[in-house]
C-alpha positions as CSV (number, residue, x, y, z in Angstrom):
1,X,11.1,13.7,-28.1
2,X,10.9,14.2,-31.9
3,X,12.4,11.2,-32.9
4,X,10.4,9.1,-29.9
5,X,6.8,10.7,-31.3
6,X,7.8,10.8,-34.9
7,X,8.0,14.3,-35.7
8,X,11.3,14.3,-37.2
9,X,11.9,12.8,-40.5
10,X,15.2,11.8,-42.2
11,X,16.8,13.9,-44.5
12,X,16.7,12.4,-48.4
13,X,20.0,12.5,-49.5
14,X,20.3,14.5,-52.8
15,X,19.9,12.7,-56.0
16,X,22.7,11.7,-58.8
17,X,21.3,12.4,-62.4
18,X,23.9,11.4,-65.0
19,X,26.7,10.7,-62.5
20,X,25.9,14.8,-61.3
21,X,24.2,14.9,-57.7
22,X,21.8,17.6,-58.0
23,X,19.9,19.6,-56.0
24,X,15.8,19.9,-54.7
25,X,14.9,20.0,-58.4
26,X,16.4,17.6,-59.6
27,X,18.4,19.6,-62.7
28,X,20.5,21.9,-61.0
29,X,23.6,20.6,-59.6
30,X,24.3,20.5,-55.9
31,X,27.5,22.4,-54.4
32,X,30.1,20.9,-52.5
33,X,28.4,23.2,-49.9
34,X,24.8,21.7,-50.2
35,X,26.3,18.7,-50.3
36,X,28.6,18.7,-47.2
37,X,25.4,20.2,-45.4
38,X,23.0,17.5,-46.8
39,X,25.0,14.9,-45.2
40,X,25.7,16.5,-42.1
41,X,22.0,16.6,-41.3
42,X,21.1,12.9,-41.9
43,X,24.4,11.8,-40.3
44,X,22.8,14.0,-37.1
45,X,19.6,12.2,-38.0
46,X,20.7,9.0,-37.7
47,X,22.7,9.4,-34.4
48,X,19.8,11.0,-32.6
49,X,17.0,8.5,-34.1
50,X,20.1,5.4,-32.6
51,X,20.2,7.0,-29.3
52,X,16.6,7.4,-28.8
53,X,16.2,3.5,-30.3
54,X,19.1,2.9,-27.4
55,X,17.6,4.9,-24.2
56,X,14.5,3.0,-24.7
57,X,16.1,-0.3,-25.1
58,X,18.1,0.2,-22.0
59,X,15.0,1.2,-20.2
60,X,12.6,-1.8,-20.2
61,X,12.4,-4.9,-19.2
62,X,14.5,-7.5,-21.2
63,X,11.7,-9.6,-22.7
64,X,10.1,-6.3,-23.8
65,X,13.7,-5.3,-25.3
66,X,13.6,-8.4,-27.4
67,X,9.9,-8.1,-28.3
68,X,10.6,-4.7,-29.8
69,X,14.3,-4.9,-30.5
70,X,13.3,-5.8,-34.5
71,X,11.3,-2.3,-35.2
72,X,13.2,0.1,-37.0
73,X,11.9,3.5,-36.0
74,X,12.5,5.0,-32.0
75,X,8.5,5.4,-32.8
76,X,7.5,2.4,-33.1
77,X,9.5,1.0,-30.6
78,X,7.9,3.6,-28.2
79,X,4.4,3.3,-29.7
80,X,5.0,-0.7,-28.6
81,X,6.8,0.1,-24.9
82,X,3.1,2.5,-24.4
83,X,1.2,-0.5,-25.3
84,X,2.4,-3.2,-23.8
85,X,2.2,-0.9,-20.3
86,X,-1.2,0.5,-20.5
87,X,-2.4,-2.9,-20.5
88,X,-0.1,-3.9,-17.9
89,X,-1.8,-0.9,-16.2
90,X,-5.2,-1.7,-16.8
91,X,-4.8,-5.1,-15.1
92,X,-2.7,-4.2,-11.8
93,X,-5.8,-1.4,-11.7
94,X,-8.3,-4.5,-11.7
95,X,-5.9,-6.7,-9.3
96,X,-5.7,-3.8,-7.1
97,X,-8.9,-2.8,-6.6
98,X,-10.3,-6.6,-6.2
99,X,-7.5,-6.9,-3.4
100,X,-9.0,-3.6,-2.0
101,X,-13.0,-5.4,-1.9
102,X,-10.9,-8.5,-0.5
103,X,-9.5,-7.1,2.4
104,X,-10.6,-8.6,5.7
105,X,-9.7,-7.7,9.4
106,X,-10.1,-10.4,12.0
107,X,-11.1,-10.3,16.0
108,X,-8.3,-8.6,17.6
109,X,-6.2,-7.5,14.8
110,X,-5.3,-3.7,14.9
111,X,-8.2,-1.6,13.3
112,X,-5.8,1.3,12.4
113,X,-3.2,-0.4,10.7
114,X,-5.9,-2.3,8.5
115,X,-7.8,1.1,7.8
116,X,-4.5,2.6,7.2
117,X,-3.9,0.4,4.6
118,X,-7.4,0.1,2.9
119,X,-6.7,4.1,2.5
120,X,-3.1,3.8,1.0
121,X,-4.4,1.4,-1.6
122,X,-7.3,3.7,-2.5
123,X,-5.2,6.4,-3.2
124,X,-2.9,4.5,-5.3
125,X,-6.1,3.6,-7.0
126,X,-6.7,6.9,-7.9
127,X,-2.9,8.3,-8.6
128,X,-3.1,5.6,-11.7
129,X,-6.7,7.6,-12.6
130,X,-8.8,4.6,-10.7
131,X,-11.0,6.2,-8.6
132,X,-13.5,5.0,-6.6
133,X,-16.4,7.0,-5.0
134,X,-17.1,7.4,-1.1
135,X,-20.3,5.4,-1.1
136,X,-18.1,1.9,-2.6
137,X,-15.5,2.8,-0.1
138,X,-17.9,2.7,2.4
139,X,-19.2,-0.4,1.9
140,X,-15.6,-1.9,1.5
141,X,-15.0,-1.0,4.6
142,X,-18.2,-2.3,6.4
143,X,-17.9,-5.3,4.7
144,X,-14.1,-5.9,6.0
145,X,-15.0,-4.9,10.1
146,X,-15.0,-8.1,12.0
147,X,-18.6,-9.2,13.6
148,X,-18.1,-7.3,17.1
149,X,-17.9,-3.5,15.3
150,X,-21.9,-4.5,13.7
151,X,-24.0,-3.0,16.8
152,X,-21.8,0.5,15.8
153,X,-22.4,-0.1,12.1
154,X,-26.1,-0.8,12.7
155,X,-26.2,2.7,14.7
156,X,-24.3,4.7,12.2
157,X,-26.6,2.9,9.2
158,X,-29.5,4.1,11.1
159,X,-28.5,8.0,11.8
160,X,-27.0,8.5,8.3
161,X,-30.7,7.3,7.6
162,X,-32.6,9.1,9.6
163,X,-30.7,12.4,8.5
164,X,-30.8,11.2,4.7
165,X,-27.0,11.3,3.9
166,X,-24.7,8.8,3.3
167,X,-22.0,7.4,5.8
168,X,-19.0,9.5,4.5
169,X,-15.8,7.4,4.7
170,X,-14.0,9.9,6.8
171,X,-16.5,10.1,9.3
172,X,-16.7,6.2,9.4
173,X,-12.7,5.9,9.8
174,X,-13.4,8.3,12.7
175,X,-15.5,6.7,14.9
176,X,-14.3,3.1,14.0
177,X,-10.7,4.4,15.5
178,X,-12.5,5.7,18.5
179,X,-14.4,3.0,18.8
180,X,-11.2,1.3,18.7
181,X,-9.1,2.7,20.9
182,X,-12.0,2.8,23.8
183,X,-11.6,-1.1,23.2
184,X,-8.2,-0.9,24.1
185,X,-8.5,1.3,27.0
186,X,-11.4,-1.0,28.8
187,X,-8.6,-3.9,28.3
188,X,-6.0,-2.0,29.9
189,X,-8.1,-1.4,32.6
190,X,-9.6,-4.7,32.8
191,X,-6.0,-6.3,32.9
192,X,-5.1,-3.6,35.8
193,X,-8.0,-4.9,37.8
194,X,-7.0,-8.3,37.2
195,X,-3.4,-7.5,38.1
196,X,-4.3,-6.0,41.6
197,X,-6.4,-8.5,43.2
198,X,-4.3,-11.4,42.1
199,X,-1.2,-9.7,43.6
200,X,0.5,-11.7,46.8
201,X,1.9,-9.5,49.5
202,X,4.8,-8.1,49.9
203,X,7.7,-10.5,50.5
204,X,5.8,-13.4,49.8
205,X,5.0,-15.7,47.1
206,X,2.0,-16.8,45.7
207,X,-1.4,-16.0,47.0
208,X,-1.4,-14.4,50.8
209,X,-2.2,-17.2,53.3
210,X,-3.0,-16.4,57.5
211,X,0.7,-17.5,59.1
212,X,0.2,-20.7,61.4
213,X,1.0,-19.9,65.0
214,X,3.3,-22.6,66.6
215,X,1.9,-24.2,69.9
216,X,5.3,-25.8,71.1
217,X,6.3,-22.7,73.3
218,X,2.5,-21.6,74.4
219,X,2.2,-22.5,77.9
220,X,-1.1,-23.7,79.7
221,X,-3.2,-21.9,82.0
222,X,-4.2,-24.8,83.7
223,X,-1.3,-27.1,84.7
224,X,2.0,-24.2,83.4
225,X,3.2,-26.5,81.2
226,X,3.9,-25.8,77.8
227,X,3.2,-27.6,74.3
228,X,-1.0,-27.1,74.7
229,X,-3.7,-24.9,75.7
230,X,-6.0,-24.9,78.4
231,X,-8.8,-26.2,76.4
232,X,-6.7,-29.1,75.3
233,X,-5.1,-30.2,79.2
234,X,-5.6,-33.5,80.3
């Protein structure tokens, strides 16, 4: 990390004074020793400073690899990679939260999944240090119900009134997902119902229908023949 927040600096190879290379005061001559050592430590200079210029190369984007690919110095590549993302940051914070306000759930969609995901985007919010408070939340999430939750809003507006606190988010996904799944159960039942009175007997199709009783062996009373009733001899 040195080398990426400039905290390492290169080495200055030993100066030559009259054809002699001489040491940190520039009079007295440098020893094969000081010199051997001198060079070792830029030639580990320059192999570190190439490998951090390489990792970070290798590790963006490659328009952002050519934009930076000219600077010199691991720092400054670094210090560029930092602000080109911030930025980046800054505006996926805006997109995100303006998708968040945006959100909408129709008649009939599923409550919980579009609460669940009003939540996740909130907390994503504030992992990227975007947070917003419970009273905004709340109000995105009125404002996203569709029309048929407002007689529930309108009561929980009025008791979070009359006991002077505000309509904490929790407690508002709680009764919206009762709310919901009441819904649910009074369709159930309602389709049961439906389902049970529209159902034809047993063995037959279609609605159930009095059976027709054949005359052509019923036998009359009056003159024993058979084919008609009483009521109908001639």
């Amino acid at each position: 990390m040195g080398h990426v927040e400039g905290r390492v600096n290169r080495p200055n190879p030993y100066a030559v004074v009259g054809g002699i290379v001489v040491s940190g005061d520039g009079k007295t001559p440098a020893t094969e020793d000081q010199i051997e050592a001198r060079e070792k430590r830029i030639e580990e200079f320059d192999m570190k400073e190439y490998l951090a210029r390489h990792i970070i190369i290798n590790s963006v984007s490659l328009s952002l690899a050519q934009s930076i690919g000219q600077l010199t110095s691991a720092k400054d590549m670094w210090e560029a990679v930092a602000n080109e993302c911030e930025g980046k940051t800054l505006l996926y914070q805006v997109d995100m939260r303006r998708q968040l306000q945006e959100m909408k759930c129709s008649e009939g969609e599923d409550i919980k999944a579009h609460l669940s995901e009003m939540w996740r985007r909130r907390e994503g919010l504030a992992g990227m240090g975007a947070v917003i408070k419970d009273e905004d939340f709340t109000a995105m999430m009125v404002g996203s119900l569709p029309e048929s939750f407002r007689p529930l809003l309108s009561s929980l507006m009025v008791m979070a009134k009359a006991t002077k606190t505000n309509l904490d988010p929790n407690d508002l996904k709680q009764y919206l997902l009762e709310e919901y799944e009441h819904r649910i159960i009074r369709q159930q039942a309602a389709k049961g119902d439906s389902a049970l009175f529209s159902k034809p007997q047993r063995g037959q199709k279609g609605k159930w229908k009095p059976k027709s009783i054949s005359k052509s062996n019923v036998e009359c009373w009056n003159c024993h023949k058979t084919g008609h009733t009483k009521e109908d001899c001639w």
